[in-house]
N, C-alpha and C positions, 0 to 999 in steps of 0.2 A: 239339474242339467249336468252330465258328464260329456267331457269334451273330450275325444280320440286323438292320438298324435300320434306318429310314428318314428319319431327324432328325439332324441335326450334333448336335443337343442333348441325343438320345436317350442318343450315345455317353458322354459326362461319366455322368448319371446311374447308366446302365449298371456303368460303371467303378466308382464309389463303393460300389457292391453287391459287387463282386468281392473289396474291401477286406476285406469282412464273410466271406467265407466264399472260401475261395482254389479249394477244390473244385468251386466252381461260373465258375470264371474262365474265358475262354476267349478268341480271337480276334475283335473286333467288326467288322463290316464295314458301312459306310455305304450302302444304295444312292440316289446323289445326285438323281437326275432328279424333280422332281414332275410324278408323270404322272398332276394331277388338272388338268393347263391341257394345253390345244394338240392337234395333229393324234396320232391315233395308228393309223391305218390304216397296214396293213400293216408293223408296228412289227418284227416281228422278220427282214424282208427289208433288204436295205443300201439298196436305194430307199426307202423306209418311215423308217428310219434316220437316213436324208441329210436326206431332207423336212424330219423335226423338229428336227434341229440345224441347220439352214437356218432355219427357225421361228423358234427360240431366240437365233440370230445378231441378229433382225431385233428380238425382244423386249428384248434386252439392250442395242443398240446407243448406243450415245452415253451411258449410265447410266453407277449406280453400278457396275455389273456386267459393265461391258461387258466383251468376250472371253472371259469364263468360259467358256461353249461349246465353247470350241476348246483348252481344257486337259486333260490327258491325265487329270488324276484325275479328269476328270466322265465316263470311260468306264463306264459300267456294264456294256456289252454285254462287256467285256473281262472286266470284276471274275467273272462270271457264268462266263466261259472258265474262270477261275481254280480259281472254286468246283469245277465241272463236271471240272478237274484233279485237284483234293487229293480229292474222292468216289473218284476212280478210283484215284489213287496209296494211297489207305490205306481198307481196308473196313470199318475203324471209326470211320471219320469220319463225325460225322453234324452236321447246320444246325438253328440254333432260329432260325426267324421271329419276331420280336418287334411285333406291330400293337397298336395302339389304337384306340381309335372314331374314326377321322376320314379323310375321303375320302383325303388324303395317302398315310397308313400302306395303306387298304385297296386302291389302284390299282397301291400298289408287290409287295402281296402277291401278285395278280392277274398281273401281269407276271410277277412272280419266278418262282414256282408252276409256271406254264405252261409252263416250260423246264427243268424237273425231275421229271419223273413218273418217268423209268427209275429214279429213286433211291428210289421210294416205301419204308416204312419206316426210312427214314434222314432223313425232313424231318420235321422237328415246329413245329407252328404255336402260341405264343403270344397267342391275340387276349385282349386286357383289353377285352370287349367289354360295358359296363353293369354293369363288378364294382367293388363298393367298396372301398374304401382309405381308409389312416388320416394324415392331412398332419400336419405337423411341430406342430401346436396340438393333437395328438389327434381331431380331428373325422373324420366321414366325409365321404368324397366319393368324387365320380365322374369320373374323369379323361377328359379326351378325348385327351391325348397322355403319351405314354412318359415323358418328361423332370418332368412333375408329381410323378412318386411318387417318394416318397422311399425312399433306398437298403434300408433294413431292410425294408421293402414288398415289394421284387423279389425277395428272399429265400422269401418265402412266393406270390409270383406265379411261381415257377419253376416252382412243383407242379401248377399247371395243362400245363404243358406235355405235349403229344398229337402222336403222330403224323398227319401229315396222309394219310388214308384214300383207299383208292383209291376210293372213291365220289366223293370231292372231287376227285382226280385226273382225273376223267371229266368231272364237272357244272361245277367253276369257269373250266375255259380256254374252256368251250364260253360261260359267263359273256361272260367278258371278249371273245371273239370277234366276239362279238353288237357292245359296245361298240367296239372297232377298225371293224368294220365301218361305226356308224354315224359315227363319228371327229366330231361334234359340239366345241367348242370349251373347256366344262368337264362336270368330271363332280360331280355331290354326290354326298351320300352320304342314303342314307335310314333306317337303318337295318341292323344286321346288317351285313352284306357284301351288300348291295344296294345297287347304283346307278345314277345316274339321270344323263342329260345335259343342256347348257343350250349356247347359243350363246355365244361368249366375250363379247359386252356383256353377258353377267349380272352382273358387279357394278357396271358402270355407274352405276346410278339411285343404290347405297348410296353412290357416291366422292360423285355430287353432293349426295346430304344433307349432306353435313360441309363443303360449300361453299357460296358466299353472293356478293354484289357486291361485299363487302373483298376488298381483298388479301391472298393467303394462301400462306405457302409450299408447294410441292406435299406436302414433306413434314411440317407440319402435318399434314396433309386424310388423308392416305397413314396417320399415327400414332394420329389418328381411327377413322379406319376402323377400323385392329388392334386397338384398345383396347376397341372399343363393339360391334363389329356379331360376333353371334352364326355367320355364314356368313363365313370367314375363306379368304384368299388367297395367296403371297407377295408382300411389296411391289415384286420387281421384276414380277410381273405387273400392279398396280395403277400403278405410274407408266408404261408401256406403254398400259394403257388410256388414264392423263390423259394421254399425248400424243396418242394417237390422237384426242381429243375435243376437244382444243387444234384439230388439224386440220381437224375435223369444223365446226370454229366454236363450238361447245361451251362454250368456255373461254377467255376473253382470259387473256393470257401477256403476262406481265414479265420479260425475265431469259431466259438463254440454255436452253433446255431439254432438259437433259443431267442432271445428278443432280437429284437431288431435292431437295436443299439450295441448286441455286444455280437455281432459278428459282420464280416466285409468278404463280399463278393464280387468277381470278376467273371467276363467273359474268359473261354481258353486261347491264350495267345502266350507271348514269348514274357518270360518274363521281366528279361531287361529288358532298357529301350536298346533297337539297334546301333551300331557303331559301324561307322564305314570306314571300311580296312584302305589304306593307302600302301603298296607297292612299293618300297624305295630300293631303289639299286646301290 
């Protein structure tokens, strides 16, 4: 059994689960790309391919992140080889998809999906989509990502596990193809496995709420964001945008503009604070 995730963070959780019940343990496999930012036309062609690791080259550069891109474990298209191997080498291998509510998990499902239908009855899809769960205080809630639920949780989230149908083998890629096509900048989510696109200045306006005429490190403004704003991004795409806006005139810039810790951005305003001038005769 190989089990899919789409979170670095998803795997820990995951893991902690396995402790519980060894029956249900299996191989996790990360798929790394968040393919709810950037180009995705023609994604599964090696032109298609290039474009967006070209993309990413350009989004990462000078960052905290920089050269990630170019690392062999951020292959997905290969990990996918892999799967697409061990299916074939053993007929009772079979993949759990593991999604949660959030454009992230549902973009990776979408990609994944669409490169597997000859294995139909051998793919089962996990989506935790609007189901509750119980957090480590006892309460319910509703998770929007894998890594919230706590281990003894996934134990009884495995029982949803379903084959993904060849009805959805038909309707989803033609989904996603829709969105390749229009290849738009980000994608949300609306609901469901429904989604919807937006030009990449869509977080734009939320970076500059959390900014002002002080000076600020970029990553303040960046941890802001994460903490408060209910539509959420990576923050290597949010420091990508504040430099692009630094460009734009946007943002005066203090400090070299590379990670995010070593430079500080402001809205354009006065530099000092005012002084009210008083008259004296």
């Amino acid at each position: 059994m190989v089990h899919i995730v789409f979170q670095q963070a998803d795997i820990e959780a995951l893991q902690k689960s396995f402790e519980l019940d060894e029956n249900f343990s299996g191989d996790i496999v990360q798929i790394q790309d968040d393919l709810a930012v950037g180009p995705i036309a023609d994604i599964y062609t090696e032109e298609g391919r290039q474009t967006r690791k070209q993309w990413w080259r350009e989004v990462l550069e000078g960052g905290d992140y920089d050269g990630l891109a170019d690392r062999e474990t951020a292959d997905d298209t290969a990990l996918v080889t892999d799967l697409i191997s061990r299916l074939n080498a053993d007929e009772n291998e079979v993949i759990w998809i593991w999604a949660a509510q959030n454009k992230h998990d549902v973009c990776g499902y979408y990609w994944l999906m669409s490169q597997l239908k000859e294995y139909q009855g051998r793919i089962f899809i996990l989506y935790l989509n609007n189901l509750p769960f119980i957090n480590e205080k006892g309460n319910i809630f509703y998770p929007n990502n894998l890594f919230e639920i706590p281990a003894k949780e996934f134990l009884k989230a495995r029982k949803l596990a379903r084959e993904i149908t060849l009805s959805e083998f038909e309707v989803d890629p033609d989904e996603w193809t829709k969105l390749c096509n229009e290849s738009r900048g980000v994608r949300l989510l609306e609901g469901g496995k429904k989604l919807m696109q937006a030009d990449a200045d869509y977080y734009d306006a939320a970076i500059k709420k959390y900014s002002s005429t002080d000076w600020q490190k970029a990553s303040k403004v960046i941890h802001q964001f994460l903490n408060k704003e209910k539509e959420l991004t990576g923050d290597a795409y949010l420091l990508w945008r504040i430099k692009w806006m630094i460009g734009q005139g946007i943002f005066d810039v203090q400090g070299n503009a590379g990670n995010m810790k070593d430079f500080e951005i402001k809205l354009p305003g006065k530099m000092f604070p005012e002084h009210d001038e008083t008259i004296t005769e």
